[in-house]
N, C-alpha and C positions, 0 to 999 in steps of 0.2 A: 095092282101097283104098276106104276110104269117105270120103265129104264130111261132112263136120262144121262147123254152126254153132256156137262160143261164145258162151255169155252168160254176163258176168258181172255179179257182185250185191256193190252197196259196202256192204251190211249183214254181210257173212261178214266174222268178228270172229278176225283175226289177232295180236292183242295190242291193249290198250287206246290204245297213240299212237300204232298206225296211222292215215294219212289216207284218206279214199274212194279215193283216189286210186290209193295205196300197196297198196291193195286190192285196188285193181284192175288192174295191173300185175304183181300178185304173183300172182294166180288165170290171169294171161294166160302165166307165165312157165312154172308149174306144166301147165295145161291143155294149152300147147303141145308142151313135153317129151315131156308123156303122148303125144300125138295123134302124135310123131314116132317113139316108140318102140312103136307099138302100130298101124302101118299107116294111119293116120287124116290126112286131107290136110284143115286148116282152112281152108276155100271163105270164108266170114267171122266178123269179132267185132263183138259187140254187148253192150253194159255200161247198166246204170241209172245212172250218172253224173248224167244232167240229170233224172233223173224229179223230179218237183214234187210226188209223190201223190196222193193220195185226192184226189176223183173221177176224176182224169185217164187219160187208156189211157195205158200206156208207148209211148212212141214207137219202143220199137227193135222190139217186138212188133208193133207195127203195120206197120213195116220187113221183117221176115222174112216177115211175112203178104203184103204186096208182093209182095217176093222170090218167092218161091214162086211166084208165079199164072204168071209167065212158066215156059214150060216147059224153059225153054234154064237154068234157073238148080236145079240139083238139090242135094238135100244130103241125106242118110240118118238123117241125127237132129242133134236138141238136145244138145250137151254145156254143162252148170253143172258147179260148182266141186263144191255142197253140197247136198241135198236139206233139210239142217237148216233151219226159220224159213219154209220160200218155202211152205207154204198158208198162212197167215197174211199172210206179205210179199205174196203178191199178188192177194189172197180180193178186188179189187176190180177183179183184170184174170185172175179165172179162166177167163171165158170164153174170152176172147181168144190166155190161154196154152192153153186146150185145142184153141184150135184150130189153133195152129202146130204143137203135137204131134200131134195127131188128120192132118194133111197130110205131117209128116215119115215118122209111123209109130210113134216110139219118142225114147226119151229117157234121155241116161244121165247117172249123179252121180258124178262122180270120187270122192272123198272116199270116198263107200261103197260106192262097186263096183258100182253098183249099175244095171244097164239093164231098163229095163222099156216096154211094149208100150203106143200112145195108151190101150187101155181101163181096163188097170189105173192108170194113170196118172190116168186121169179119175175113178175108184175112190177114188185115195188123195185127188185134191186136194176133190173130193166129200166126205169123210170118211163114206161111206156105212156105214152097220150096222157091220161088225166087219171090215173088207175090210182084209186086212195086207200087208206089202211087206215081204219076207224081205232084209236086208242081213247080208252076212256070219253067215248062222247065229241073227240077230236078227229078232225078227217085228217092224217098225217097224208101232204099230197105232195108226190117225189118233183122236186122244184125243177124249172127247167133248164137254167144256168147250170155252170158244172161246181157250184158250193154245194154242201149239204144243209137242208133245213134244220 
């Protein structure tokens, strides 16, 4: 069985009158499901709810990076909702996200299936040269303007 952090993100856009809120009870309801039908025991949740943004570190990031140092507290990867918007949503805390991946190991996106390795992860959020992330048959390639694809 593996340990699994949640995080969720009140920018994932479930219909236009959802509240952050709504969002994030809905990604916890879905995430959980998943993790119950797929072996996965959620050890803890963590949400952007109070981030303030730019310049500020997220503070739940800052939390799992805690978490972690103790060796008594393990977990085998990051699960989020959506891989969609988050280099861009958090190009001012990528370090920080690389390095709670870079410590789990890996990272997965519910939404698109998709689990990939801290290096390739650091690849995509990098947006280095041409470096792609295969989702479902889809080569997700990090675009080179500053939108997200």
């Amino acid at each position: 069985m593996e340990n699994v952090f949640c995080y969720y993100r009140k920018s994932i856009n479930f219909g236009n009158s959802w509240t952050p809120v709504e969002r994030i009870i809905h990604q916890d309801k879905v995430l959980f499901d998943y993790c119950s039908a797929n072996n996965m025991n959620v050890t803890k949740r963590f949400s952007d709810l109070g981030y303030l943004g730019s310049p500020f570190q997220r503070p739940e990031l800052l939390q799992i990076r805690k978490i972690l140092e103790k060796p008594k507290n393990k977990a085998d990867l990051l699960l989020f909702y959506s891989i969609g918007g988050l280099r861009t949503e958090m190009k001012s805390n990528a370090k920080l996200l690389l390095e709670v991946v870079d410590i789990l190991g890996k990272v997965h996106f519910y939404r698109e299936g998709l689990r990939i390795d801290s290096k390739r992860f650091e690849l995509y959020m990098e947006g280095v040269g041409k470096s792609e992330i295969e989702i479902q048959g889809q080569a997700l390639t990090p675009p080179t303007d500053k939108r997200e694809a």
